[in-house]
C-alpha positions, 0 to 999 in steps of 0.5 A: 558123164557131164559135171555140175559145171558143165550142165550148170553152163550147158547154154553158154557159148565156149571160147578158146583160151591160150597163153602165148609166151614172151620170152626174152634173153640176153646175148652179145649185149643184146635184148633178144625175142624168141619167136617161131613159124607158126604150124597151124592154120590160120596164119600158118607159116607166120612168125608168132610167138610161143604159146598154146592152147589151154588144156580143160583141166591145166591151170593156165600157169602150168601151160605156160610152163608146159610150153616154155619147158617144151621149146627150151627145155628148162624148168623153174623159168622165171616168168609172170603174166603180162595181159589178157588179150580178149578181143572179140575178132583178134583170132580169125581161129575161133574166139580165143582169149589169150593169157600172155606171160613173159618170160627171162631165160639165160641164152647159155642154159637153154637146149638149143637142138631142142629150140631149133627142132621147134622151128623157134629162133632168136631176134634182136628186138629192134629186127623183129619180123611182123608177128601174128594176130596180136602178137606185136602189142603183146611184145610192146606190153610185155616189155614196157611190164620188164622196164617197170620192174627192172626199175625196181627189182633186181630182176634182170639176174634172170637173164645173166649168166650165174657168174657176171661182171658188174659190166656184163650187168649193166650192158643188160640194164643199157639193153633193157633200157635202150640207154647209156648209163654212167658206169662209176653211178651204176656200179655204186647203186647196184653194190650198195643193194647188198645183193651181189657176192664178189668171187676171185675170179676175174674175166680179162677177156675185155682188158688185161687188168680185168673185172671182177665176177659176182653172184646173186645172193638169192637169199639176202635178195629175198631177206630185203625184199621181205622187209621192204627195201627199195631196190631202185636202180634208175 
């Protein structure tokens, strides 16, 4: 049976829609890019990013999720459309628009079997291999979107661990930023945000004397955000 929709449209010509997913973590002080070979003809055994096509009846978000709770196993991953890529010649496939999405997720939770088993693995981002199609500029937006927003929000936590020490936070910012920051300014504007919860526990891996871990305090996060505060860190 043809829907209204479809006999509406019934003389348009159809396109492909996917999502492709920008993820990024955080390890060893390093900014990292998910990437895998692609599978499927054309360009079968490139690096490209993950992503998918979008199912008839799939809201576009939910293939994002699809796809990221697929290769990762993780669900309620943070991440948030970058751009639309909507050349007419940008897939040799077939015309294909594709909804890019970036994602944040912390390297320690994902399930690494399941990653592997998808061919996906990590790259620093200053030794990504040449990626499919679009793929290289869709990282080049996805990251300039993550530096916006990192200024401004607090939006790095995603990509921590639960428990952190206010170095660990700012090597991500430096990682982030690909610049050094004075470590007695950066301490002082973060604390003064009201966000972090400071825990007993210390990580005296790096000196005897050790640093102090913290938590995010969601709730105190969202109870300022609502009311307007700036949470500009640089």
């Amino acid at each position: 049976m043809i829907s209204s929709a479809e006999e509406y449209y019934k003389d348009e010509s159809k396109m492909h829609v996917a999502t492709d997913c920008i993820v990024f973590g955080f390890d060893d002080g390093e900014l990292k890019l998910l990437i895998f070979k692609r599978r499927v003809a054309p360009k079968k055994g490139a690096w490209s990013l993950i992503g998918s096509f979008v199912q008839i009846n799939e809201d576009v978000d939910n293939a994002a999720r699809r796809v990221l709770k697929e290769i990762t196993g993780l669900d309620n991953v943070f991440f948030e459309q970058s751009l639309t890529y909507g050349k007419a010649d940008r897939d040799d496939g077939a015309r294909c628009i594709s909804v890019a999405q970036f994602a944040l997720i912390r390297i320690d939770e994902y399930d690494r079997e399941l990653t592997e088993k998808h061919g996906a693995y990590w790259y620093k981002l200053d030794e990504l291999p040449d990626l499919v199609l679009d793929h290289d500029q869709m990282v080049i937006d996805a990251l300039a979107k993550l530096r916006r927003k990192a200024k401004h929000q607090p939006i790095g936590f995603e990509l921590l661990p639960e428990k952190f020490t206010i170095p660990q936070l700012q090597s991500l910012y430096e990682a982030i930023f690909q610049r050094n920051l004075d470590p007695g300014n950066f301490r002082k504007k973060v604390l003064s945000f009201k966000v972090l919860k400071k825990l007993d526990e210390k990580d005296k891996s790096s000196s005897k004397r050790g640093a102090y871990y913290y938590r995010f305090d969601h709730e105190n996060y969202k109870k300022l955000l609502e009311s307007g505060y700036n949470f500009e860190i640089l």
